[in-house]
C-alpha positions in Angstrom: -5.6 3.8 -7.3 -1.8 4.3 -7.8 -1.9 2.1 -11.0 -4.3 4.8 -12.1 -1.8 7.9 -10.6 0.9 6.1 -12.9 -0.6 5.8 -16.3 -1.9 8.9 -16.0 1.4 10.7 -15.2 2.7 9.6 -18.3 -0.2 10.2 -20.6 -1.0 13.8 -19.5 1.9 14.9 -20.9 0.7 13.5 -24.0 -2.6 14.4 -24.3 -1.9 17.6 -23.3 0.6 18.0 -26.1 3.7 19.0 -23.2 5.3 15.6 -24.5 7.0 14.2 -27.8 5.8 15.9 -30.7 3.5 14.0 -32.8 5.6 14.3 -35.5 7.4 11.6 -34.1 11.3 13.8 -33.4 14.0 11.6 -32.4 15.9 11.8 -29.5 19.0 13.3 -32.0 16.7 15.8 -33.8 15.2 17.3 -31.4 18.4 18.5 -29.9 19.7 19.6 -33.2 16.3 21.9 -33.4 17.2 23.9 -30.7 15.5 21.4 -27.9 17.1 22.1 -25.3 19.1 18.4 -23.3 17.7 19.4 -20.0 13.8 19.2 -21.3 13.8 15.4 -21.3 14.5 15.4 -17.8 11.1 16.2 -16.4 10.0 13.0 -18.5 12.6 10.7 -17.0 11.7 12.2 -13.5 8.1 11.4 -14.5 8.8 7.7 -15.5 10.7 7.2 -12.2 8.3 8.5 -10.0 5.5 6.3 -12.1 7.6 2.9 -11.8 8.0 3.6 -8.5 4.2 3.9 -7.9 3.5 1.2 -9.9 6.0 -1.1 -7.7 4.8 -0.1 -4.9 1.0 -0.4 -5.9 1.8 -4.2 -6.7 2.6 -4.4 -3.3 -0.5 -3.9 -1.6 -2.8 -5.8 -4.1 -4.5 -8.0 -1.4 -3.9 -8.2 2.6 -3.3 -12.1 4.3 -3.2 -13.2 7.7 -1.1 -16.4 7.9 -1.6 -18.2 10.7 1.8 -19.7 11.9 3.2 -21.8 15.3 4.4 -18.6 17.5 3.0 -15.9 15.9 0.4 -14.3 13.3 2.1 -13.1 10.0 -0.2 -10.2 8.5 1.4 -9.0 5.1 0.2 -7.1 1.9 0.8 -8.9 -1.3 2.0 -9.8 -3.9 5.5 -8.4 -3.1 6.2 -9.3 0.7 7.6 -5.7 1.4 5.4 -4.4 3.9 4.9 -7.4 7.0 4.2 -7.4 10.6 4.6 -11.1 13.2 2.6 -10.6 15.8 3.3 -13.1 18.7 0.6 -14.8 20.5 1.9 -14.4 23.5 2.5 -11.0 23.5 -1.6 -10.4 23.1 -3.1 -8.7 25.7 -6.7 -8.0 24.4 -8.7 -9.1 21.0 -11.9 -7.8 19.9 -13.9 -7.4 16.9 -13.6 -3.1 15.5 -14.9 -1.3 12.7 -12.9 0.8 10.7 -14.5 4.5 9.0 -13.8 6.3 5.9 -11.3 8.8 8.2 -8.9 5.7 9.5 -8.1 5.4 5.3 -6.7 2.7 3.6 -3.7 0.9 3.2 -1.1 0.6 5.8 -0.3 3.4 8.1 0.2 4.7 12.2 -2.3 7.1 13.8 -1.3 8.3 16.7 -4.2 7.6 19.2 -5.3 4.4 17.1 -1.6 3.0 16.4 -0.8 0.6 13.2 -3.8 -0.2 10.7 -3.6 -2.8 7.9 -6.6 -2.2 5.4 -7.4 -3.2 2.1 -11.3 -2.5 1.7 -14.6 -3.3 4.1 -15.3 -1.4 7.6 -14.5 -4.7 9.1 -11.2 -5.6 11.4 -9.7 -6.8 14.4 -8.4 -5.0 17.1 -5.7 -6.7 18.4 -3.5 -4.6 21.8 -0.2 -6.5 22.7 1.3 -4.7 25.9 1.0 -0.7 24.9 0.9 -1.6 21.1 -2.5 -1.4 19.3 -2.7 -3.0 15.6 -6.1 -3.0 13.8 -6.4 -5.4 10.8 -8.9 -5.4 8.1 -10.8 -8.5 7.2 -13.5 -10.1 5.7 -14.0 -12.6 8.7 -13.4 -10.4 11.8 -15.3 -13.2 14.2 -12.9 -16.5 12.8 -9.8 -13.9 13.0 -10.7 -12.8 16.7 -11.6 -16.2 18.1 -8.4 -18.2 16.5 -6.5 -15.2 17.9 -8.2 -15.5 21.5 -7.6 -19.1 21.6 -3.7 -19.1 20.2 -3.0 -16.3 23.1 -5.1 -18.0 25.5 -7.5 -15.0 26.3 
């Protein structure tokens, strides 16, 4: 979806006729016409703010759990940037959840459901450690919950 909200922040302009003329002006004549220097700036702005979309939209291609020694590792990928170790012996309570259409997409806190990892699927595992609750999306909710049950010894 934000790869989409990128490409078409910089083509509306265009198709809309708000961008470079189709003339084809240079960066040089356009000034000289009477363009003002401060008009490119909304197009810079736009190209920013559509990199940074894109960047951050590689970042949560797909969603892993990684199954390590003290803890699980659930992280978006490619780009490691968003991550979360959850300890096994920190795990109070596992059990198999469903997600809606109102508890979204992505990564992000609600306040009476706390942290939610999601790529796609109503699928996930609810996982509570102490007065933390973390709910993780994923095709195999019943292998998830069990290796999780039996690494925190519930």
């Amino acid at each position: 979806m934000l790869h989409v909200l990128a490409v078409l922040m910089l083509t509306l302009p265009l198709i809309s006729g708000g961008g470079p003329s189709a003339a084809g002006e240079a960066a040089g004549a356009g000034v000289a016409a009477g363009q003002g220097l401060g008009e490119g700036v909304p197009w810079l702005a736009a190209g920013i703010f559509a990199g940074l979309l894109e960047a951050i939209a590689w970042c949560v291609v797909w969603l892993g759990c990684f199954e390590r020694s003290d803890h699980l590792l659930v992280r978006f990928g490619p780009l490691p940037l968003f991550r979360t170790r959850l300890p096994y012996g920190r795990i109070t309570a596992v059990e198999q959840d469903s997600l809606t259409f109102f508890d979204g997409w992505g990564l992000h806190w609600r306040l009476t459901r706390g942290w939610c990892w999601r790529i796609a699927g109503p699928q996930c595992v609810h996982v509570t450690l102490g007065r933390q609750h973390v709910r993780i999306g994923t095709d195999d909710p019943e292998g998830l919950a069990a290796m999780l049950r039996q690494r925190a010894g519930l």
